[in-house]
C-alpha positions as CSV (number, residue, x, y, z in Angstrom):
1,X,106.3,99.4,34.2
2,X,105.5,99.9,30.1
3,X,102.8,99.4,28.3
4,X,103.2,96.0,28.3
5,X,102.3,95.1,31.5
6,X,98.8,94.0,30.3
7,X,99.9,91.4,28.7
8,X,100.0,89.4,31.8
9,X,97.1,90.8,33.8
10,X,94.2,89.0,33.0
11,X,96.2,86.1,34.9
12,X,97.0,87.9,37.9
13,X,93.6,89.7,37.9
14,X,91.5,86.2,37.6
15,X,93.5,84.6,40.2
16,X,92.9,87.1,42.6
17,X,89.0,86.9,41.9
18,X,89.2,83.2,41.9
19,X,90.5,83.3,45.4
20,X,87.8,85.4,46.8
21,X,84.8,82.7,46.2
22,X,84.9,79.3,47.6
23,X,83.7,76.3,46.4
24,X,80.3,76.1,48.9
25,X,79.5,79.5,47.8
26,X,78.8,78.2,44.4
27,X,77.5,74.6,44.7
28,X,80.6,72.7,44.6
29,X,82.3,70.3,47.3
30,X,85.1,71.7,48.3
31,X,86.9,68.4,48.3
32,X,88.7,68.4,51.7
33,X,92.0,70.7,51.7
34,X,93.4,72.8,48.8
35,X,96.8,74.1,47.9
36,X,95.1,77.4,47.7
37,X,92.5,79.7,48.6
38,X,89.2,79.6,46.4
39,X,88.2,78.1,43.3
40,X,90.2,76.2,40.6
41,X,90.4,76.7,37.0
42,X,88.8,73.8,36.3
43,X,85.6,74.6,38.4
44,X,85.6,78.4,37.1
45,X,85.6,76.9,33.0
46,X,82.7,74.2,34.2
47,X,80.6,77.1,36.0
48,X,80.9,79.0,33.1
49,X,80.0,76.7,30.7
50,X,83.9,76.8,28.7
51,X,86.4,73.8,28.2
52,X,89.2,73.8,30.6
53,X,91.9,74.6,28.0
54,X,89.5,77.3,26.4
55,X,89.6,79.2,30.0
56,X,93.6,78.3,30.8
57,X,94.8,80.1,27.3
58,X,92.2,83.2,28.7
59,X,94.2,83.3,31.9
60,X,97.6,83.0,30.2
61,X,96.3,86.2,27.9
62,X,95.7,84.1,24.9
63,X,92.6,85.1,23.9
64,X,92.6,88.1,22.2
65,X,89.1,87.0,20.6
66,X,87.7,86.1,23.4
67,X,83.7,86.6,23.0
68,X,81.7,88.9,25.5
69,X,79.4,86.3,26.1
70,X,82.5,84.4,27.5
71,X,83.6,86.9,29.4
72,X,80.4,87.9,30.8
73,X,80.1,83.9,31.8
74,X,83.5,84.0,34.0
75,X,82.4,87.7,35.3
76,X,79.1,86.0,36.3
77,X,80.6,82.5,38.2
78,X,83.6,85.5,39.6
79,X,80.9,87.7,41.0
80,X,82.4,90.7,39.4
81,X,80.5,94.4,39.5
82,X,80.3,96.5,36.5
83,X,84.1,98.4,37.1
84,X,85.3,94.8,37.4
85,X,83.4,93.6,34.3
86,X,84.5,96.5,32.4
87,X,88.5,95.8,33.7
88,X,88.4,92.2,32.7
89,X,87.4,93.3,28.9
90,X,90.3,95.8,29.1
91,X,92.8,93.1,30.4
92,X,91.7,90.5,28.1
93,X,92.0,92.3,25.1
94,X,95.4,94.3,24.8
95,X,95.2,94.4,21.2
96,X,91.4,95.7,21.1
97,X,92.3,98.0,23.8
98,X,95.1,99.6,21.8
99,X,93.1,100.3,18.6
100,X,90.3,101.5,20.6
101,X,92.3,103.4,23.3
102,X,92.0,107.3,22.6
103,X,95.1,108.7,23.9
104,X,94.6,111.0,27.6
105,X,94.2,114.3,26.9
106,X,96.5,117.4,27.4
107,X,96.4,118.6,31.0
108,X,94.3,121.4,29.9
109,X,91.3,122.7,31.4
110,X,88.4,124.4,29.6
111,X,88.1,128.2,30.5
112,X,84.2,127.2,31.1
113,X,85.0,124.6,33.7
114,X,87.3,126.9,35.4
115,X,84.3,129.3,36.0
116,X,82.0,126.5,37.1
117,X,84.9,125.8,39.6
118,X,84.9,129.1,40.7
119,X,81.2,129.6,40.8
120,X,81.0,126.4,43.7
121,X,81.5,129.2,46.4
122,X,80.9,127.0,49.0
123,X,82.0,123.6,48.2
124,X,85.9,122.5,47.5
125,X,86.3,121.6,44.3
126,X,89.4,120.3,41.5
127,X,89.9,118.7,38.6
128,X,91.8,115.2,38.4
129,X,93.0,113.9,34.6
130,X,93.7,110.1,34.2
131,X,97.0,109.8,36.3
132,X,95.2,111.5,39.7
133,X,97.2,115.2,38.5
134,X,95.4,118.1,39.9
135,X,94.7,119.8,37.2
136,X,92.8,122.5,38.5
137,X,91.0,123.9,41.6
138,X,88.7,126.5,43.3
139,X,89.7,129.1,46.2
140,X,88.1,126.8,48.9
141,X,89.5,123.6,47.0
142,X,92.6,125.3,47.7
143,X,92.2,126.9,50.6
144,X,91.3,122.6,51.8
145,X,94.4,120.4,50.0
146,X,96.8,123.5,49.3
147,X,97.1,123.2,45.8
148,X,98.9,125.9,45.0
149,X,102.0,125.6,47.6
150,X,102.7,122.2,45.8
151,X,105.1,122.3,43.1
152,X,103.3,121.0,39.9
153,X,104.7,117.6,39.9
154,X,103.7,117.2,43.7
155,X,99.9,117.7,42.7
156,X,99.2,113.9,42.4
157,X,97.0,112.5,44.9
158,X,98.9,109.0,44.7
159,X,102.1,110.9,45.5
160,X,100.3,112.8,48.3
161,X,98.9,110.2,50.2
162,X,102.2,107.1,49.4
163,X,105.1,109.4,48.9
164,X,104.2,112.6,51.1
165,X,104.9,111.7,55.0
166,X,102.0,114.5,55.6
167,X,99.8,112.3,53.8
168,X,98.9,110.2,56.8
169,X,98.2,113.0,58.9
170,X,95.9,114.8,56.5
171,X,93.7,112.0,56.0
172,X,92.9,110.0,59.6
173,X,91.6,107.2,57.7
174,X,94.7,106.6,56.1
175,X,94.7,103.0,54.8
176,X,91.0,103.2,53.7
177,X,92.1,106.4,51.7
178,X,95.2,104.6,50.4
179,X,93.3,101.6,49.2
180,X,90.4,103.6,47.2
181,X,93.6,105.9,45.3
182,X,95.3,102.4,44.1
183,X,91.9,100.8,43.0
184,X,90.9,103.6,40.8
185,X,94.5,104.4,39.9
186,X,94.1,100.6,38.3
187,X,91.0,101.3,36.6
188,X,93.0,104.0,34.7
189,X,96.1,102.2,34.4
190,X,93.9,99.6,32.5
191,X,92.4,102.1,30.4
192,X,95.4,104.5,29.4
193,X,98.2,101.5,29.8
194,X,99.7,103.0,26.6
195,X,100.8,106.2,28.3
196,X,104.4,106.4,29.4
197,X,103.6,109.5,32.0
198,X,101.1,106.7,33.8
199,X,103.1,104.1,33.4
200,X,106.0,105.7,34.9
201,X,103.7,106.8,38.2
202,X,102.7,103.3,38.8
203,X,106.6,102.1,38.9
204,X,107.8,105.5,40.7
205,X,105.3,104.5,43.4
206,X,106.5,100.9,43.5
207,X,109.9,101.4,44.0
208,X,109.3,104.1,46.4
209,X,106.4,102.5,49.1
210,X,106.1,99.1,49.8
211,X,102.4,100.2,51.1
212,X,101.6,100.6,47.6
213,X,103.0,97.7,46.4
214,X,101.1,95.1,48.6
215,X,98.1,97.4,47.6
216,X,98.5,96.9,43.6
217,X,99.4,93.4,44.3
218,X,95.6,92.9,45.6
219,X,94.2,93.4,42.0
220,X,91.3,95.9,42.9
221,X,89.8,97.8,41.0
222,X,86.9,100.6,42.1
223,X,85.7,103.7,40.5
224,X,85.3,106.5,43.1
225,X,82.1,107.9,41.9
226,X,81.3,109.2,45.2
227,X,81.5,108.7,49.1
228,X,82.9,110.3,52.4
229,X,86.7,111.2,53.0
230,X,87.7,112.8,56.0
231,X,90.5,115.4,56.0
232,X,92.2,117.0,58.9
233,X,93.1,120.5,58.5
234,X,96.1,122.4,60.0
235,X,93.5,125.4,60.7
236,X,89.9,124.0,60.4
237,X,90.4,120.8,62.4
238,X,88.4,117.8,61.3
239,X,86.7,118.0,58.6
240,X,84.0,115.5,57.4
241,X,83.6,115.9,53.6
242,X,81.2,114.1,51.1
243,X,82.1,114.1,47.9
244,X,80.5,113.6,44.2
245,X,82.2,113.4,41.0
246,X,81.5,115.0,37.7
247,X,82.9,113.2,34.3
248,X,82.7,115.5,31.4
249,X,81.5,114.0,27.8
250,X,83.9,116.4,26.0
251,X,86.8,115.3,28.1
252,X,86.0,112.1,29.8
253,X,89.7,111.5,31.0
254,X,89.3,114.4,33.3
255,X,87.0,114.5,37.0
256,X,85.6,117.2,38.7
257,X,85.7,116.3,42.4
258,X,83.5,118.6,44.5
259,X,83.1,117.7,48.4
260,X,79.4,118.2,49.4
261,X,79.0,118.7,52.9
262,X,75.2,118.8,54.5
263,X,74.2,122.9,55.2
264,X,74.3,123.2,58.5
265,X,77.3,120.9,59.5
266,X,79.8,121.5,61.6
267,X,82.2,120.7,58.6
268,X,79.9,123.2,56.6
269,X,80.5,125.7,59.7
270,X,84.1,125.2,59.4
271,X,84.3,125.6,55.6
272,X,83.0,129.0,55.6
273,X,85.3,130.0,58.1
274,X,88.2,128.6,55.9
275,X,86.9,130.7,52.9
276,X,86.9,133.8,55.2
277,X,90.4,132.7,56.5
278,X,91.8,132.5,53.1
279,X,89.7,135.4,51.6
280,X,91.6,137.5,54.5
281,X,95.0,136.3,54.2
282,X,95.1,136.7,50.4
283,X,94.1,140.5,50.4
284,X,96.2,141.1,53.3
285,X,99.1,138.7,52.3
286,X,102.4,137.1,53.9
């Protein structure tokens, strides 16, 4: 995969949203059997109020200028949320995209965000940059994932959880984790498709597990902003961890992700008696 790949997305990506509606769901007769699932590009252009051939040349990438009005017309009829929206304008406009595009930044971390890591005593907490590296982490964010006993190339969250065969035991809802890495892996992909180091994940991880293949074949793209993931520890046992995330302005290709369990939880319970695990092991060592 290169830099290139874009070039023929906006096909791939509006086909795959076309399929999701069907024809009642909008007003139209379905017109007895169809070749395929969901709505043609014929009914997609009238919807949105575009000539057929105007919308064909969008799904064959040749609209470069296509208008946001227009796009926001198809992301209407498509039912598309905002990360979708915001995809679709990427993948229609390589050109744009490249003149715009800032390139990712340097795997660096700010000596102040290391200290606000550090100061989260009590909740887990790393850095991700735009290809899911882990970029930098706190004792107990440690002391959870094991950061530090991976070699740096083996801190990737899409490496853990495809490429890792202790990746399906660390996360008991495997396939739901899986799903969530590849949809926001996309959204970066789409944003950063310039950058050889990303594009060469996305192919590493498509030669190496057809999981992730048929995953990236679905076309979704999500933003995990926040939610639940549960994790299950060698030495704490289950643990049941929100989680929020933290984009920072002067760095907005880098995420803090801080799990946020409720005070008082058993996971919460278990956490503290990690840090005291780890706090013991590291001042008495191996």
């Amino acid at each position: 995969m290169d830099g290139d790949w874009l070039e023929g997305e906006v096909g791939d990506f509006l086909r795959s949203r076309r399929a999701r509606i069907q024809p009642e769901e909008v007003g139209l007769a379905s017109h007895g059997r169809r070749r395929v699932p969901g709505l043609r590009r014929e009914e997609v252009a009238q919807l949105a109020g575009v000539s057929v051939d105007y919308y064909i040349r969008l799904e064959q990438g040749r609209g470069p200028s296509v208008s946001d009005a227009v796009l926001d017309a198809v992301a209407r009829v498509l039912r598309l949320d905002e990360t979708e929206q915001a995809y679709l304008r990427t993948v229609a406009r390589p050109r744009r995209r490249r003149r715009e595009q800032q390139p990712a930044s340097a795997a660096r971390v700010r000596p102040g965000v290391r200290l606000l890591l550090d100061s989260m005593e009590r909740s887990p907490a790393f850095v991700l940059g735009p290809r899911m590296d882990v970029l930098a982490w706190n004792a107990l964010g440690d002391a959870v994932n094991g950061f530090s006993r991976l070699a740096p190339a083996e801190r990737n969250v899409p490496r853990v959880v495809f490429l890792d065969p202790a990746g399906r035991d660390l996360y008991p809802e495997w396939h739901a984790v899986a799903a969530q890495t590849v949809a926001h892996l996309r959204v970066n992909a789409g944003r950063y498709a310039d950058d050889p180091e990303l594009c060469a994940l996305v192919g590493e991880l498509s030669v190496k597990s057809e999981d992730f293949r048929r995953m990236w074949a679905d076309h979704e793209v999500r933003e995990c902003a926040y939610g639940v993931k549960k994790i299950r520890h060698p030495v704490a046992g289950l643990l049941t961890l929100p989680y929020e995330t933290l984009t920072m302005p002067t760095a907005p290709d880098q995420t803090i992700v801080a799990y946020t369990p409720e005070p008082g939880s058993e996971t919460a319970e278990r956490l503290a008696l990690l840090g005291s695990w780890r706090a013991t092991t590291a001042a008495t060592g191996p």
